[in-house]
C-alpha positions as CSV (number, residue, x, y, z in Angstrom):
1,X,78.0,104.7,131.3
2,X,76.2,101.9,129.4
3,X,77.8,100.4,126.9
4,X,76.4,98.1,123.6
5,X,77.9,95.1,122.1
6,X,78.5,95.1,118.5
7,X,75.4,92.5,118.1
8,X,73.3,95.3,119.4
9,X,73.8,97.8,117.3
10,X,74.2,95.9,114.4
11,X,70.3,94.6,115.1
12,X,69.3,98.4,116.0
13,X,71.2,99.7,113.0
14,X,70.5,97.2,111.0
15,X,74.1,97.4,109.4
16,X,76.1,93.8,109.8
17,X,78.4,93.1,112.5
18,X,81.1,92.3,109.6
19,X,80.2,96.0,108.8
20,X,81.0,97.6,111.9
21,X,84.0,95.5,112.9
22,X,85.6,97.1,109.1
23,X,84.8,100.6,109.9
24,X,86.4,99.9,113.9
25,X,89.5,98.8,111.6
26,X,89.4,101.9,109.1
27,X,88.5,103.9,112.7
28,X,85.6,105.1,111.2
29,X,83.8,104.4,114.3
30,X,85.1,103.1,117.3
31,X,83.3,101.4,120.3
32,X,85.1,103.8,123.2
33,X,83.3,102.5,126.1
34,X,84.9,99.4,128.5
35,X,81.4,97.4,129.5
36,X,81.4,95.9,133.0
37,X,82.4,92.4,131.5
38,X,85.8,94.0,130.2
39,X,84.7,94.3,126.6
40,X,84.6,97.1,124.4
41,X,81.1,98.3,123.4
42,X,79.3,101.3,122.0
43,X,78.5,104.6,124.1
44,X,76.5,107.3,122.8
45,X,79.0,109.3,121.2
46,X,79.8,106.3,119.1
47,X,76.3,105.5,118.2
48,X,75.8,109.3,117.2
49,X,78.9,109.0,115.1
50,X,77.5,106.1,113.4
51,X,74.3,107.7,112.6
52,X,76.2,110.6,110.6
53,X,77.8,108.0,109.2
54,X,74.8,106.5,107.9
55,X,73.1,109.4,107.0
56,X,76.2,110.8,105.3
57,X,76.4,107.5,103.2
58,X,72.6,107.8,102.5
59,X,73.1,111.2,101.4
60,X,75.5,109.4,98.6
61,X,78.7,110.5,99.7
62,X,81.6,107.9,98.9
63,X,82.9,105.7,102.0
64,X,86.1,107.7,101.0
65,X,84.9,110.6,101.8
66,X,83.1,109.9,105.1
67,X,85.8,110.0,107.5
68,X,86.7,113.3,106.3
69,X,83.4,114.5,106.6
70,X,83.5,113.9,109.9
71,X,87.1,114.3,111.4
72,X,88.4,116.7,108.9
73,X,89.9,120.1,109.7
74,X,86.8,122.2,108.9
75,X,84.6,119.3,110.4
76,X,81.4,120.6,112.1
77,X,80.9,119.1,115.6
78,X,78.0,116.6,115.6
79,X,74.8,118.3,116.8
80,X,75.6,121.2,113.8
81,X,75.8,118.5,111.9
82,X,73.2,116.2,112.6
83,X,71.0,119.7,112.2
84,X,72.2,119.9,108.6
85,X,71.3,116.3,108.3
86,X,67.7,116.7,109.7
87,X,67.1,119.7,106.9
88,X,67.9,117.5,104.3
89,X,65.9,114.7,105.7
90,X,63.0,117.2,105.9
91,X,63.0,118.3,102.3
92,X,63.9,114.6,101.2
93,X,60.3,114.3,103.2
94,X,58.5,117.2,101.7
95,X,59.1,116.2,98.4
96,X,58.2,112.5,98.8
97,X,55.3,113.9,99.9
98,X,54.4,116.0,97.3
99,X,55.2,113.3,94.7
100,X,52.9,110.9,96.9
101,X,50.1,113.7,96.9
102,X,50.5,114.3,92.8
103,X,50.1,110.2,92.5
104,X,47.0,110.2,94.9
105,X,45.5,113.1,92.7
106,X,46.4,111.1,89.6
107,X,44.6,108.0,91.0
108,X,42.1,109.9,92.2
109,X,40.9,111.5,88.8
110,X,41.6,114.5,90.2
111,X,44.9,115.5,88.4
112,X,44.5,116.0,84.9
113,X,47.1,118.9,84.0
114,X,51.2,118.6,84.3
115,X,51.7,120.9,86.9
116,X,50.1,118.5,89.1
117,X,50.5,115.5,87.9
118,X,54.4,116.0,88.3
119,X,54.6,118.1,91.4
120,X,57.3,117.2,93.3
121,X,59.0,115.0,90.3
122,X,61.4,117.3,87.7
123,X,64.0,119.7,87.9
124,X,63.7,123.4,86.3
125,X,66.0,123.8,83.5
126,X,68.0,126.7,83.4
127,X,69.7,125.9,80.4
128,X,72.6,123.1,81.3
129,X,72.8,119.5,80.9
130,X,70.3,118.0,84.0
131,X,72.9,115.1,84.6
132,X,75.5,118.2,85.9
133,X,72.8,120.1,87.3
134,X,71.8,117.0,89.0
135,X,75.6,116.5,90.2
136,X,76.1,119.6,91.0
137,X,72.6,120.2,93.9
138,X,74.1,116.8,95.2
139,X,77.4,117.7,95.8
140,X,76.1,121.5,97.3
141,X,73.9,119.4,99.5
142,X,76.4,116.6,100.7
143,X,78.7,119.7,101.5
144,X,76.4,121.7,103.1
145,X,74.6,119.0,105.2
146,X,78.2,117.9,106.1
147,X,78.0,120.9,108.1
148,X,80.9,122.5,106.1
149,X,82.1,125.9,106.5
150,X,81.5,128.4,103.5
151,X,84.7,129.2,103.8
152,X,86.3,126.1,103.9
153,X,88.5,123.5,101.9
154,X,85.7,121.2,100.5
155,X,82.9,123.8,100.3
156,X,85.7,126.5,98.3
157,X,86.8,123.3,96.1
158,X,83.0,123.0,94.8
159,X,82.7,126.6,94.7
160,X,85.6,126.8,92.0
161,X,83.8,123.8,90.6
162,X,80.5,125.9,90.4
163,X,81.8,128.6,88.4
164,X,83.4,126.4,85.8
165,X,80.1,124.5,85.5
166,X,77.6,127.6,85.6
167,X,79.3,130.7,86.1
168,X,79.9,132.7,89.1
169,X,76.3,132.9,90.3
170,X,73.4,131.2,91.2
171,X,70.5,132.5,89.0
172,X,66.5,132.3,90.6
173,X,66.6,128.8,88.2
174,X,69.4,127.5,89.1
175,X,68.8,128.1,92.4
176,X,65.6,126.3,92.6
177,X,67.0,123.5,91.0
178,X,69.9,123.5,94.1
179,X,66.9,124.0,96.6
180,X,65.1,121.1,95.1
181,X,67.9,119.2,96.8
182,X,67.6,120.1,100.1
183,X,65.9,124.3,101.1
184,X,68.6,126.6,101.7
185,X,71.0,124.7,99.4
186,X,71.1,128.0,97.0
187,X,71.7,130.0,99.9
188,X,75.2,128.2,100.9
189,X,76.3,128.3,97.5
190,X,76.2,131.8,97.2
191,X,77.7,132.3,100.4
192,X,80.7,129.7,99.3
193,X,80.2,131.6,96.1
194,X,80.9,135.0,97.3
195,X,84.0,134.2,100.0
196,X,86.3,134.3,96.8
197,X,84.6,136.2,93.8
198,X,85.3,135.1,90.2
């Protein structure tokens, strides 16, 4: 198997080699392949394993929290997750687009009402301070893009979250404002929800 120095994938990833030599340290991700020239480098496994880390860290969970999200018991294994990851990316997508389309119409003369002018841009309100609601669709889409059983540690620790927050369901307008995170965010947290009713 063909291996990469860590000069090449700091160019590719563009994270520094500085970077990647700390998380070898921490054994956050660790170049397992022996290159022809006797060196360590980077096989594909590792380069997946750094692209959930990326993605994981884009998704704004802390560095703390990383290695956990993707060695821990209830850890998924790395295609389910990078899945979860590419639905996020998606609706991350779909709603830059939407915002891009409401600024075109905008500049376009062609958006004169608020419904379009800020499609894509503001949360529902179901009744609770935004900043927690805000928090709240986060951390339900960290843990569900994580790949993290419903019925597991982290994903039963933000259920019990959840109810002290908002209650023990997830009402239509809450649950768009968890969808607006990521689709199929609302549906999660009700299955997390319902594994140990209030």
């Amino acid at each position: 198997m063909r291996g990469w120095s860590t000069a090449e994938v700091a160019r590719a990833s563009g994270v520094p080699v500085a970077s990647l030599r700390g998380w070898e340290r921490c054994g956050l991700v660790v170049p397992g392949v022996v290159a022809d020239d006797g060196y360590r480098a980077y096989g594909r496994d590792d380069l997946v394993r750094l692209q959930r880390v990326l993605l994981l860290r884009a998704l704004g969970f802390p560095d703390d929290d990383v290695a956990a999200a993707l060695s821990g018991p209830d850890a998924p294994d790395p295609d389910t997750a990078l899945r979860g990851h590419l639905d996020v990316l998606d609706a991350v997508r779909d709603r830059l687009d939407r915002q891009a389309a409401a600024v075109r119409a905008t500049l376009g003369g062609r958006a004169d009402d608020p419904a379009t002018m800020f499609d894509g841009f503001g949360d529902p309100d179901p009744g609770l301070d935004p900043e927690t609601l805000a928090d709240l669709g986060a951390a339900w889409a960290r843990t569900w893009a994580a790949g993290e059983p419903v019925d597991g540690a982290a994903a039963q620790a933000l259920a019990r979250h959840h109810r002290a927050v908002t209650g023990p369901d997830v009402p239509p307008r809450l649950a768009e404002v968890l969808d607006h995170h990521a689709p199929g965010t609302a549906a999660y947290a009700r299955d997390a929800l319902a594994v140990t009713p209030a």
